[in-house]
mmCIF file of the C-alpha atoms, coordinates in Angstrom:
data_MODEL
# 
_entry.id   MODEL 
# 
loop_
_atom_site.group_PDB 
_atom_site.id 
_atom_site.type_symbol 
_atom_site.label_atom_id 
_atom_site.label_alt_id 
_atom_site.label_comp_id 
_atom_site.label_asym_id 
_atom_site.label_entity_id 
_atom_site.label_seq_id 
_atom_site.pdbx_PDB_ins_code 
_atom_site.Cartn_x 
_atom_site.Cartn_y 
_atom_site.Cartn_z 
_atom_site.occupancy 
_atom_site.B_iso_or_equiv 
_atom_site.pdbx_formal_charge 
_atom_site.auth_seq_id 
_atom_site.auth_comp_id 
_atom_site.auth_asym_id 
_atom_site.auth_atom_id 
_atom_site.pdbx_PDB_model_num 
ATOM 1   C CA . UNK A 1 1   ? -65.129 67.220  58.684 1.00 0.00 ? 1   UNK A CA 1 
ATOM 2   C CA . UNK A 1 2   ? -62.452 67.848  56.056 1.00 0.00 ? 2   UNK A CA 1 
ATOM 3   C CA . UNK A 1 3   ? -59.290 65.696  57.036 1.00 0.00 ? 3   UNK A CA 1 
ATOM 4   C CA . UNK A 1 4   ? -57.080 68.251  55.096 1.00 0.00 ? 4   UNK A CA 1 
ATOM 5   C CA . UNK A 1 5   ? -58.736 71.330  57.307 1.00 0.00 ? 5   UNK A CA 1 
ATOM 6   C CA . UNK A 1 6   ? -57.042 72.044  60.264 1.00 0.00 ? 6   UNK A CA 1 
ATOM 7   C CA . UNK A 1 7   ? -58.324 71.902  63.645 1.00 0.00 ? 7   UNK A CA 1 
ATOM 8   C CA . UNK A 1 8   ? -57.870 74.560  66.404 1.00 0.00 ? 8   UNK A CA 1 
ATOM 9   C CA . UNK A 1 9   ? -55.886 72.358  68.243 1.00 0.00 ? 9   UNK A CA 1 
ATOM 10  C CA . UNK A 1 10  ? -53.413 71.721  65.581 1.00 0.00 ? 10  UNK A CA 1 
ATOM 11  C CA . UNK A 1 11  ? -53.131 75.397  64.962 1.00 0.00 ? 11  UNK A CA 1 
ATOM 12  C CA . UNK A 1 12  ? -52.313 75.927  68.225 1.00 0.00 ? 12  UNK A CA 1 
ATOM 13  C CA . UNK A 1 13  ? -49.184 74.216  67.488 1.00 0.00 ? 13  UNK A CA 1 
ATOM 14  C CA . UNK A 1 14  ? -48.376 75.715  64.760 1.00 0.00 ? 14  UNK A CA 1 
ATOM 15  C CA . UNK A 1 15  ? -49.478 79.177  66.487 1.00 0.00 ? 15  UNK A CA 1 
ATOM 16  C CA . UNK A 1 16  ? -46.967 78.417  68.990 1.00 0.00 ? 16  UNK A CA 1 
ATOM 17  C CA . UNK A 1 17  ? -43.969 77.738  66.856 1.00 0.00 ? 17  UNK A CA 1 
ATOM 18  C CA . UNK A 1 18  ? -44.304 81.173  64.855 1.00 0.00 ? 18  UNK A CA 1 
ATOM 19  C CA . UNK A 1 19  ? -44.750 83.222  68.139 1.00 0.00 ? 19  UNK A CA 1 
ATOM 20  C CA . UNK A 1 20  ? -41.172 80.774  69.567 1.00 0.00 ? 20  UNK A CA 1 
ATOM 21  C CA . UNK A 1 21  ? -39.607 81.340  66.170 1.00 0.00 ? 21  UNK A CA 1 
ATOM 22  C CA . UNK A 1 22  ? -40.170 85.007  65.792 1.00 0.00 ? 22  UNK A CA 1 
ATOM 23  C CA . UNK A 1 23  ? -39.245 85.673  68.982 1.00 0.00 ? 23  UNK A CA 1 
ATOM 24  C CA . UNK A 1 24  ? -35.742 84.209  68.710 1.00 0.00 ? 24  UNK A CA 1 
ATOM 25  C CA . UNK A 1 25  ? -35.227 85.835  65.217 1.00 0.00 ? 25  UNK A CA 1 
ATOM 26  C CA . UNK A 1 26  ? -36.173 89.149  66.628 1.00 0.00 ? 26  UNK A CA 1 
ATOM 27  C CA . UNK A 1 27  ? -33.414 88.875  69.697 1.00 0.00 ? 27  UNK A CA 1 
ATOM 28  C CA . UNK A 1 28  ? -30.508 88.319  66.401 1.00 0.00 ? 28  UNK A CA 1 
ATOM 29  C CA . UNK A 1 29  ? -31.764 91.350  64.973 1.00 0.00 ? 29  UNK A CA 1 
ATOM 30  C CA . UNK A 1 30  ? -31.800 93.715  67.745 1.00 0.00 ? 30  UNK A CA 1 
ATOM 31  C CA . UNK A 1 31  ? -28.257 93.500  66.827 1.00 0.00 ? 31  UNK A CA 1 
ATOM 32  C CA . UNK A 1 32  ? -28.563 96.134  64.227 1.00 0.00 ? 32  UNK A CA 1 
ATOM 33  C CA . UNK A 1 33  ? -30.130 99.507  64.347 1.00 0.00 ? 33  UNK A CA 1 
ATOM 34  C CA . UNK A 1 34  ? -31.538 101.355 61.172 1.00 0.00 ? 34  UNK A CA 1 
ATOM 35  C CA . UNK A 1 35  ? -32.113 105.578 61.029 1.00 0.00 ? 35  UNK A CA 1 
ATOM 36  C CA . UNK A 1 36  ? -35.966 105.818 60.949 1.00 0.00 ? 36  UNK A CA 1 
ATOM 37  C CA . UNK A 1 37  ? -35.873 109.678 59.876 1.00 0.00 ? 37  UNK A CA 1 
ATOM 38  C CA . UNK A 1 38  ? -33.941 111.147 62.888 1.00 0.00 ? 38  UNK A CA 1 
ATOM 39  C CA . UNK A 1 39  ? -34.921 108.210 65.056 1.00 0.00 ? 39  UNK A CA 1 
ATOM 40  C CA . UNK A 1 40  ? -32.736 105.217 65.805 1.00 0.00 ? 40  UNK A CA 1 
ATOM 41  C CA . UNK A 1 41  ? -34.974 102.084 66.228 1.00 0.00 ? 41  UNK A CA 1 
ATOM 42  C CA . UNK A 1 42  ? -33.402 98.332  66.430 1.00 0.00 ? 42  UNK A CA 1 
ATOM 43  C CA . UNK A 1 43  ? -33.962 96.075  63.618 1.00 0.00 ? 43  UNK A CA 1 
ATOM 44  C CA . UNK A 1 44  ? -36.324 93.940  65.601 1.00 0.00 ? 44  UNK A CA 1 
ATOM 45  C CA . UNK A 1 45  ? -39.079 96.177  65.236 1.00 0.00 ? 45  UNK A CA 1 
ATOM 46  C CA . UNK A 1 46  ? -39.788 94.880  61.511 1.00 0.00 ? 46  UNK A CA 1 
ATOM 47  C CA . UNK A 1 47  ? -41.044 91.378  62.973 1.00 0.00 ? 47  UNK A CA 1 
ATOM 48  C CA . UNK A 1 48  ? -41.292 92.067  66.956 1.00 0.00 ? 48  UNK A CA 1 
ATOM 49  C CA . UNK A 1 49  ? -44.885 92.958  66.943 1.00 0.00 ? 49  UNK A CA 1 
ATOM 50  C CA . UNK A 1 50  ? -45.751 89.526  64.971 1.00 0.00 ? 50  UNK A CA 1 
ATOM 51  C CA . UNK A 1 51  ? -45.323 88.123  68.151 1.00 0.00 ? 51  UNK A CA 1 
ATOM 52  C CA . UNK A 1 52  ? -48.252 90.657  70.136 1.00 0.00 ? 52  UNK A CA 1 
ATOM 53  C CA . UNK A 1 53  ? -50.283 89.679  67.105 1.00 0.00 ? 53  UNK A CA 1 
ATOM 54  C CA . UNK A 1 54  ? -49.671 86.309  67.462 1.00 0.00 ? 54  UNK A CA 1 
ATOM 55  C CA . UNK A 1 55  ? -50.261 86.473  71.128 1.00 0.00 ? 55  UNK A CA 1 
ATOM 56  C CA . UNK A 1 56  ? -53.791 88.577  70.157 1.00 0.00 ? 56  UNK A CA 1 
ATOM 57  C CA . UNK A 1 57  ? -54.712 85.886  68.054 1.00 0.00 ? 57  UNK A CA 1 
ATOM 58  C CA . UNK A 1 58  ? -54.106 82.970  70.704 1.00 0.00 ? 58  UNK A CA 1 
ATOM 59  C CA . UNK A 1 59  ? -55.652 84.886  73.989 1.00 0.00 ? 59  UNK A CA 1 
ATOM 60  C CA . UNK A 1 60  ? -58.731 85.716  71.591 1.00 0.00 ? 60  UNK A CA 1 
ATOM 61  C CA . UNK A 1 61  ? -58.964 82.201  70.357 1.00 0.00 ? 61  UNK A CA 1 
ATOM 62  C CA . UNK A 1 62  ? -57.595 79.901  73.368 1.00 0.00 ? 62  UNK A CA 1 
ATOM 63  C CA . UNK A 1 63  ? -57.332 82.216  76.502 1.00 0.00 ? 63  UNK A CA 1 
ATOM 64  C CA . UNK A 1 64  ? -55.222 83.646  78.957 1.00 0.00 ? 64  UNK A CA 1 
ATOM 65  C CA . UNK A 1 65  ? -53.798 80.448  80.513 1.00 0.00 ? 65  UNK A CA 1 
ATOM 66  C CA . UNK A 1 66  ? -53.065 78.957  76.532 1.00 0.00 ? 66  UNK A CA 1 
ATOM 67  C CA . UNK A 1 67  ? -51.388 82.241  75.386 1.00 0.00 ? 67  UNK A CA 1 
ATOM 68  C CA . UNK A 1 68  ? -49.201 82.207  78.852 1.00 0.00 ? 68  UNK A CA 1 
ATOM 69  C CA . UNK A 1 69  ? -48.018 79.177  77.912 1.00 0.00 ? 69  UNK A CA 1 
ATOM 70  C CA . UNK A 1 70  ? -46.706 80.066  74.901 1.00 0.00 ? 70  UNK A CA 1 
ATOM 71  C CA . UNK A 1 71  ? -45.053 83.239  76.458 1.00 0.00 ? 71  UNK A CA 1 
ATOM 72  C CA . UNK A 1 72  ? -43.433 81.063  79.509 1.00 0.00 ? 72  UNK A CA 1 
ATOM 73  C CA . UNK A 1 73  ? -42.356 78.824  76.305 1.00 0.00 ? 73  UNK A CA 1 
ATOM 74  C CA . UNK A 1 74  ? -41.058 81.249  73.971 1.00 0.00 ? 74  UNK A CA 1 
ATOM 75  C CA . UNK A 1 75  ? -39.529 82.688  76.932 1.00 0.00 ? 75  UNK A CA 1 
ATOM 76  C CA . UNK A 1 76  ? -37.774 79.463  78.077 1.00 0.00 ? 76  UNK A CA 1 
ATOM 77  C CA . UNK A 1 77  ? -36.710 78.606  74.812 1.00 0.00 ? 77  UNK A CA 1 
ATOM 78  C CA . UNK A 1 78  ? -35.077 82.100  74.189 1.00 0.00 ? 78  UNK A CA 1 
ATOM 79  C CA . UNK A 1 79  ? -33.087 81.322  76.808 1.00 0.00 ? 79  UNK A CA 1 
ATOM 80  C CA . UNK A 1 80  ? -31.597 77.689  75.975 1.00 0.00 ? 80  UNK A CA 1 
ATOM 81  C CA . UNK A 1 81  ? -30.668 79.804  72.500 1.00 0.00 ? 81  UNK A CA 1 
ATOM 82  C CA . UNK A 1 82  ? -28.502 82.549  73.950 1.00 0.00 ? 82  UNK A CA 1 
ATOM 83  C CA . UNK A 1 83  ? -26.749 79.781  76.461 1.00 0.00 ? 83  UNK A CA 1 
ATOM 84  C CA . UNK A 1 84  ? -26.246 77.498  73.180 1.00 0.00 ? 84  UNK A CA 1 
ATOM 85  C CA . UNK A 1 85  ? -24.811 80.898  71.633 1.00 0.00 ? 85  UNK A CA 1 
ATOM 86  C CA . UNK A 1 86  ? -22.667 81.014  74.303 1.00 0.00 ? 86  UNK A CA 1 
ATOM 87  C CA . UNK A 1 87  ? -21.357 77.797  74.041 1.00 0.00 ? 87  UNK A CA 1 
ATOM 88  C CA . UNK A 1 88  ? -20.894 78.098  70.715 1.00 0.00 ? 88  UNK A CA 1 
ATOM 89  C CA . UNK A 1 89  ? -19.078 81.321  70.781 1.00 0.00 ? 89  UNK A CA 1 
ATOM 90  C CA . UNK A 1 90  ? -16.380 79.905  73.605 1.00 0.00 ? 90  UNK A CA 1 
ATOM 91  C CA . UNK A 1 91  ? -15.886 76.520  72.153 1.00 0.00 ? 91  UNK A CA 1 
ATOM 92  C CA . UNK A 1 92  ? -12.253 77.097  69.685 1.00 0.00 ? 92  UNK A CA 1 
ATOM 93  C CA . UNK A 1 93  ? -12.310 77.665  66.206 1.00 0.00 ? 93  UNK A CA 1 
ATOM 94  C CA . UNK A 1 94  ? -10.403 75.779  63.842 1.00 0.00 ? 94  UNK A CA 1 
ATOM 95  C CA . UNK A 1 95  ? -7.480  77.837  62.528 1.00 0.00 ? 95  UNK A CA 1 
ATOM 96  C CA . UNK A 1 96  ? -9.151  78.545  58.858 1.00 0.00 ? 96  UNK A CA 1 
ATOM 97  C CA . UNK A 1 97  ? -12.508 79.913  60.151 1.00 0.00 ? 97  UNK A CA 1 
ATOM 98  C CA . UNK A 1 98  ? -12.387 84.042  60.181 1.00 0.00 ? 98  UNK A CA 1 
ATOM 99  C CA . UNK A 1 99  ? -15.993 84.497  61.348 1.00 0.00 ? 99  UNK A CA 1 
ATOM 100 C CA . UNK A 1 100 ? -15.105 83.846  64.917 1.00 0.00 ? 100 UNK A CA 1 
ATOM 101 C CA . UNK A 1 101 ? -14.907 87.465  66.058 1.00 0.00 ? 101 UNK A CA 1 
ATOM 102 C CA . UNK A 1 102 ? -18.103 88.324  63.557 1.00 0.00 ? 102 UNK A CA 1 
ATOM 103 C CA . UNK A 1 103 ? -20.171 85.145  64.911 1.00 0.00 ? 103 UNK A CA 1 
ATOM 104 C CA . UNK A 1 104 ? -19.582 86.164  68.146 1.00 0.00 ? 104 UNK A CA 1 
ATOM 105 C CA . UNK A 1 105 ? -20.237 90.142  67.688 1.00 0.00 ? 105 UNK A CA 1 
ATOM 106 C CA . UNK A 1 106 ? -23.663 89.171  66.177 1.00 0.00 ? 106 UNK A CA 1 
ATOM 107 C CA . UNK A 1 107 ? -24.486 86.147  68.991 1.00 0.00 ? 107 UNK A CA 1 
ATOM 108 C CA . UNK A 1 108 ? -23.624 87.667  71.935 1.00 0.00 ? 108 UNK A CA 1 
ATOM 109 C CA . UNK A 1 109 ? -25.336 90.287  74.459 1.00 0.00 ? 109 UNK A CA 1 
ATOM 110 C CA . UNK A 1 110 ? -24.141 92.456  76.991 1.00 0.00 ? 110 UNK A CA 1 
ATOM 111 C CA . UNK A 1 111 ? -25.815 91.255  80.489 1.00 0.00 ? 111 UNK A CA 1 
ATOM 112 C CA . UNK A 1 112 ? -27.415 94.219  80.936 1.00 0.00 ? 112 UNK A CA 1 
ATOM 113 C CA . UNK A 1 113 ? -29.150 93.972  77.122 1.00 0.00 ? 113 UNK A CA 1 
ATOM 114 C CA . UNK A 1 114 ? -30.341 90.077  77.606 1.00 0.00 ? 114 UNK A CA 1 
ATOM 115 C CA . UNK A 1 115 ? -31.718 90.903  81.257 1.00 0.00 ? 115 UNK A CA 1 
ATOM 116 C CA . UNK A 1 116 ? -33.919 93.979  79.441 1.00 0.00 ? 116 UNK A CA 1 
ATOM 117 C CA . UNK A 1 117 ? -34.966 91.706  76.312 1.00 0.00 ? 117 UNK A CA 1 
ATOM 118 C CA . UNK A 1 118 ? -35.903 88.624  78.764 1.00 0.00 ? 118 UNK A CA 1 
ATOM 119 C CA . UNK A 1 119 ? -37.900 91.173  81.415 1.00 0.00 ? 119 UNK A CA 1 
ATOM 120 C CA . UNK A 1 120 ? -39.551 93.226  78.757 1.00 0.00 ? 120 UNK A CA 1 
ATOM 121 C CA . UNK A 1 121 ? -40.860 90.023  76.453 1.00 0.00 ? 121 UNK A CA 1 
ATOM 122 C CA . UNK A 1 122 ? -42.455 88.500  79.644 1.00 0.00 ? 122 UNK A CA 1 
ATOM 123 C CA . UNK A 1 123 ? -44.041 90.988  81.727 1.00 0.00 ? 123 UNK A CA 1 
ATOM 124 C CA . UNK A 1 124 ? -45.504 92.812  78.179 1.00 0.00 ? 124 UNK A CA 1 
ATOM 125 C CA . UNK A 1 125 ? -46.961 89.898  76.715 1.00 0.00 ? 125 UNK A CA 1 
ATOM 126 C CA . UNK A 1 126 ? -48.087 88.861  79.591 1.00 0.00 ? 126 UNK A CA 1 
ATOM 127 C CA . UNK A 1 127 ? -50.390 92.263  79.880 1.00 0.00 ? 127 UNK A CA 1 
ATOM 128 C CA . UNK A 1 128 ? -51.249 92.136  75.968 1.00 0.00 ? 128 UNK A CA 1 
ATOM 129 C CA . UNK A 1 129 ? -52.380 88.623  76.600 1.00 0.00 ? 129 UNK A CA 1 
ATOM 130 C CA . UNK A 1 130 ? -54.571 89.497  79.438 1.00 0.00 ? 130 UNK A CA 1 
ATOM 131 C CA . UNK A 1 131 ? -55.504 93.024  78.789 1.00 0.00 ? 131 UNK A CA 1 
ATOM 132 C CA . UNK A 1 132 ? -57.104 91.026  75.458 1.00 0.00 ? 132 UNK A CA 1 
ATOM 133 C CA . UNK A 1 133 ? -59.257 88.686  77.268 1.00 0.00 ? 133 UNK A CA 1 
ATOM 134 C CA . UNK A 1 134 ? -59.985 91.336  79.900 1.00 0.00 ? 134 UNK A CA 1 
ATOM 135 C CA . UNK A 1 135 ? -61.575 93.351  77.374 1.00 0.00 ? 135 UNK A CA 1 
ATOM 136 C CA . UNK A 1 136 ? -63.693 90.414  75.070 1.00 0.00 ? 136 UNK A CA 1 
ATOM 137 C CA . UNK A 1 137 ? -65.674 89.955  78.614 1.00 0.00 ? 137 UNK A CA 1 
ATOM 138 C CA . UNK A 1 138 ? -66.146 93.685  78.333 1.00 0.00 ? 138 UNK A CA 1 
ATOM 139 C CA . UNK A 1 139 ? -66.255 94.589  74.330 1.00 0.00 ? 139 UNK A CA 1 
ATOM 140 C CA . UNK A 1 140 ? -66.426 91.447  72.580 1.00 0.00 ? 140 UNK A CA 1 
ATOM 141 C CA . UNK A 1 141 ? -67.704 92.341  69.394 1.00 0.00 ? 141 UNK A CA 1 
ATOM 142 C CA . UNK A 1 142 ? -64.866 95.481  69.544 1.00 0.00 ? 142 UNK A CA 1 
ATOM 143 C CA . UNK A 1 143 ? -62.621 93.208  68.149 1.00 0.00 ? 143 UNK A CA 1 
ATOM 144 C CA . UNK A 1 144 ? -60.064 95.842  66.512 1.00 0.00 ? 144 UNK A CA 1 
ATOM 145 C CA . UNK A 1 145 ? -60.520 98.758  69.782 1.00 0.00 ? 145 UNK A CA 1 
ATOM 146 C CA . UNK A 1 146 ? -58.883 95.114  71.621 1.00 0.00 ? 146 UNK A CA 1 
ATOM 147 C CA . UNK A 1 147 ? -56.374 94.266  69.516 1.00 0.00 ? 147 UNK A CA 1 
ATOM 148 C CA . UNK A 1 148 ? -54.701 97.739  69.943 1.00 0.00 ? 148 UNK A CA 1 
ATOM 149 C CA . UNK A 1 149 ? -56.013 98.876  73.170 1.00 0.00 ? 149 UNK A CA 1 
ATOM 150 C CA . UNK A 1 150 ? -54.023 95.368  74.424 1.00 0.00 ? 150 UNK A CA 1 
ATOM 151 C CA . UNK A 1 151 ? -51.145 96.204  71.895 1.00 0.00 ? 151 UNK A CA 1 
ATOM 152 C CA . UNK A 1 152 ? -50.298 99.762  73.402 1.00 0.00 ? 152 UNK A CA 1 
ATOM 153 C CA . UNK A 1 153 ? -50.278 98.069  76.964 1.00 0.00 ? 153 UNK A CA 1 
ATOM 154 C CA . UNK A 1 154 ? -48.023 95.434  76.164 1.00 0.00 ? 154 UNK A CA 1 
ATOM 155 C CA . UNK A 1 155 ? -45.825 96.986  73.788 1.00 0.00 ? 155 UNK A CA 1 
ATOM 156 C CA . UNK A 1 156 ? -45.829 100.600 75.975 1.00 0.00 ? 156 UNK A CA 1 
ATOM 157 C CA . UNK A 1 157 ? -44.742 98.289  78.948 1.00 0.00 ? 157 UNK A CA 1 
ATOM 158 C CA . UNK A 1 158 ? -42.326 96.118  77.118 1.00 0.00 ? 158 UNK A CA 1 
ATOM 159 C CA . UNK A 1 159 ? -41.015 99.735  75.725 1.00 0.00 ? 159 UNK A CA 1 
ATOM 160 C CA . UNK A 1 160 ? -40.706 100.972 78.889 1.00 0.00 ? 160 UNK A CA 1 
ATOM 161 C CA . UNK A 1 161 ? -39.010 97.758  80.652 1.00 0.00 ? 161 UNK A CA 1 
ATOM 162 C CA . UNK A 1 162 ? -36.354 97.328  77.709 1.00 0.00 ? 162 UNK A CA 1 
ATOM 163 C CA . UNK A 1 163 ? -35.151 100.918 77.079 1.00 0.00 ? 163 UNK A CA 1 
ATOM 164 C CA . UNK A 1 164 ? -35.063 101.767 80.970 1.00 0.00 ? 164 UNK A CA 1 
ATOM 165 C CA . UNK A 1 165 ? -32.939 98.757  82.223 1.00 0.00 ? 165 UNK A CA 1 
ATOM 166 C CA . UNK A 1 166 ? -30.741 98.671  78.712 1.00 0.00 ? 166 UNK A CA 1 
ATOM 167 C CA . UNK A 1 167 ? -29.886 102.657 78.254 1.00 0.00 ? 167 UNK A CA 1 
ATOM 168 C CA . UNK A 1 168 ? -30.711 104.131 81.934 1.00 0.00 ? 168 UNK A CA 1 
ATOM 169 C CA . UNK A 1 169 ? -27.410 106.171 82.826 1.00 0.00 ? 169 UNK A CA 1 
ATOM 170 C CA . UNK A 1 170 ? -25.808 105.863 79.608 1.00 0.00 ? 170 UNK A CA 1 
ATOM 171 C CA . UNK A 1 171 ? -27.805 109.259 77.828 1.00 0.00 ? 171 UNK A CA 1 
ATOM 172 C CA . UNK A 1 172 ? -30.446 111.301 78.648 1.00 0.00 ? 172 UNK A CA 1 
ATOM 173 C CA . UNK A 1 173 ? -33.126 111.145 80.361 1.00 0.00 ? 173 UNK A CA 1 
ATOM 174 C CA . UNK A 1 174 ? -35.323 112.754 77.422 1.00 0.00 ? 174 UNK A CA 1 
ATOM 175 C CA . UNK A 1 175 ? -33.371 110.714 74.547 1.00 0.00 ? 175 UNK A CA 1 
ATOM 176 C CA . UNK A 1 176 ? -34.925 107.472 76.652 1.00 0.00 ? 176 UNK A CA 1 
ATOM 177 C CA . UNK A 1 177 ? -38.242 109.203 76.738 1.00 0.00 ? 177 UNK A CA 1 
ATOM 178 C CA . UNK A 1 178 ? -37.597 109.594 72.859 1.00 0.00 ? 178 UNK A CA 1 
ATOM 179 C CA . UNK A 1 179 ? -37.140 106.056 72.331 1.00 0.00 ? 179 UNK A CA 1 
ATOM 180 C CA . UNK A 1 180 ? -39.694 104.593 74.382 1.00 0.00 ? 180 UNK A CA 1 
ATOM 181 C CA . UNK A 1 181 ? -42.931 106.382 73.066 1.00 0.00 ? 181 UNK A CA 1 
ATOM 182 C CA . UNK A 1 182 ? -41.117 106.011 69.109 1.00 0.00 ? 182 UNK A CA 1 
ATOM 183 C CA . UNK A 1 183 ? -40.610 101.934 69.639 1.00 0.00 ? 183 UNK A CA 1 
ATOM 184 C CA . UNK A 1 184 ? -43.544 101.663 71.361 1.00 0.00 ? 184 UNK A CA 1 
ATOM 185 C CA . UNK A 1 185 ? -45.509 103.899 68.736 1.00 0.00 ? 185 UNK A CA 1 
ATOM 186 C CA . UNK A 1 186 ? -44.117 102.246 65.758 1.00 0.00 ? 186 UNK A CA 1 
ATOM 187 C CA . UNK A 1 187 ? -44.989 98.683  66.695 1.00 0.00 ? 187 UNK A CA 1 
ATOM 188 C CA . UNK A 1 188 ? -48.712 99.956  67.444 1.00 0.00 ? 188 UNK A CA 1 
ATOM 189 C CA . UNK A 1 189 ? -49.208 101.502 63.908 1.00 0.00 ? 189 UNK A CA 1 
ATOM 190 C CA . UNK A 1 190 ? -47.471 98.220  62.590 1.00 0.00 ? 190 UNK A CA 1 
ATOM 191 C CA . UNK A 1 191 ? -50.090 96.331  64.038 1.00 0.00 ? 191 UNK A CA 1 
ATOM 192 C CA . UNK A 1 192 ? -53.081 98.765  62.808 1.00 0.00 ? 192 UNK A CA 1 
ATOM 193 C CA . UNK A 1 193 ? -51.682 98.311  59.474 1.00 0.00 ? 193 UNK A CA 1 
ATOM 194 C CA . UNK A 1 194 ? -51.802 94.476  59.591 1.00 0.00 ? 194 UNK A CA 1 
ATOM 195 C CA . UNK A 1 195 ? -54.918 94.035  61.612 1.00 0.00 ? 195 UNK A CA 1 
ATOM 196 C CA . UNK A 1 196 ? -57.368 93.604  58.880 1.00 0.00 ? 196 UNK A CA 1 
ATOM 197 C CA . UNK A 1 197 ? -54.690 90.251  58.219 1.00 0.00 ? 197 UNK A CA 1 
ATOM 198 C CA . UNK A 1 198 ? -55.126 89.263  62.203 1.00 0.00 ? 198 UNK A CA 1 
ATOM 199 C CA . UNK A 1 199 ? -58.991 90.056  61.842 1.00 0.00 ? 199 UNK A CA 1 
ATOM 200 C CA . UNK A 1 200 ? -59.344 87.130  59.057 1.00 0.00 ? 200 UNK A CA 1 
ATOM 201 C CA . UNK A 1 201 ? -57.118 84.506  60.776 1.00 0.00 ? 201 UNK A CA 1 
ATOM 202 C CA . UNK A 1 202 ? -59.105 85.158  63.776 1.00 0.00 ? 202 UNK A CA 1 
ATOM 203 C CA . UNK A 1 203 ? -62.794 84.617  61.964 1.00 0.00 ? 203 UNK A CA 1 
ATOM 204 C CA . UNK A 1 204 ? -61.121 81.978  60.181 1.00 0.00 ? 204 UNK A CA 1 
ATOM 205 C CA . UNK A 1 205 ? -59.636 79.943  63.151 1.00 0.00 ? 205 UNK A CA 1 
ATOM 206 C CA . UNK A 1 206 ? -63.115 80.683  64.928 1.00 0.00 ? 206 UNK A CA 1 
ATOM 207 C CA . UNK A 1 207 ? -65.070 78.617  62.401 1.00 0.00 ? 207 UNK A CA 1 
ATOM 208 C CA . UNK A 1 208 ? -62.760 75.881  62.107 1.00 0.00 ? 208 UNK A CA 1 
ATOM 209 C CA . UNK A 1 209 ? -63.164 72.667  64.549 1.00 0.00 ? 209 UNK A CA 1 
ATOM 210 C CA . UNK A 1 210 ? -61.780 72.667  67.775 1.00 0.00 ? 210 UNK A CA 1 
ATOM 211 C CA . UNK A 1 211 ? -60.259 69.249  67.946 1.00 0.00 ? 211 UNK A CA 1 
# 
């Protein structure tokens, strides 16, 4: 074996970190919104569905139990960053620093927001993550019909979970139909679009060593 070639193991590592990493980036930009023609989507939809692919790529490689790991991490993890944001954001400033009130606009979450980001990320991962492996026992050489047949279940729950507990009561009842089916449509072409890229990390991961 070639010492410089990496073995499954080892990417499993690495695997992990990007799906922790993106995760945590995503949760900053959900701050911002951006005008998508006359829909309103948050920021986080530009890198939110790396983490489904990501999670596609480790339940097809490693399993269920090995990809709900790294969900139960990422999800653990999440939450040591928004209680170190809160820390940060209640400790005092030093008179000279004028970011205070920007810092903390950008760090912080309603309740209500965190409890929707934290529900949705777990219980729609968790269903892309198994919804993949359900299907390779049933399809396995369908590799692309399970990469978005498990993409529209996780990201149509995760959708469903984070726009009903964030927005319920505070417009209608059609504008949150609106948003669900847009997010959850968006991040489903985003990952037709980039799964001829998740196709060839796959193959490529499957013909490396495993340890």
């Amino acid at each position: 074996m070639d010492k410089s070639q990496f073995t499954q193991t080892e990417l499993y590592a690495l695997l992990t970190g990007i799906a922790t990493a993106t995760l945590i980036i995503s949760n900053i930009l959900a701050f911002k919104t951006f005008m998508f023609y006359d829909i309103i989507l948050p920021c986080a939809v530009i890198i939110f569905p790396v983490i489904y692919i990501v999670d596609d790529i480790l339940a097809e490689i490693y399993g269920f139990k090995k990809a709900r790991r790294v969900i139960y991490l990422g999800f653990i993890m999440n939450l040591l960053a928004v209680v170190l944001y809160t820390i940060a954001i209640a400790l005092p400033a030093p008179i000279f620093f004028e970011g205070s009130e920007a810092f903390r606009m950008v760090l912080s979450n309603s309740p209500r927001v965190l409890i929707a980001s934290f529900t949705a990320y777990f219980f729609g991962s968790l269903l892309n993550a198994y919804v993949m492996v359900y299907l390779k026992e049933k399809a396995e050489k369908y590799l692309f019909i399970r990469c978005i047949v498990s993409t529209i279940c996780g990201e149509g729950l995760d959708a469903i979970i984070f726009i009903t507990i964030a927005f319920l009561g505070t417009m209608p009842i059609e504008a949150l139909i609106v948003m669900i089916l847009s997010q959850a449509t968006f991040k489903t072409v985003y990952e037709i679009i980039i799964y001829p890229i998740t196709k060839i990390i796959i193959n490529s991961i499957k013909k490396l060593p495993e340890k």
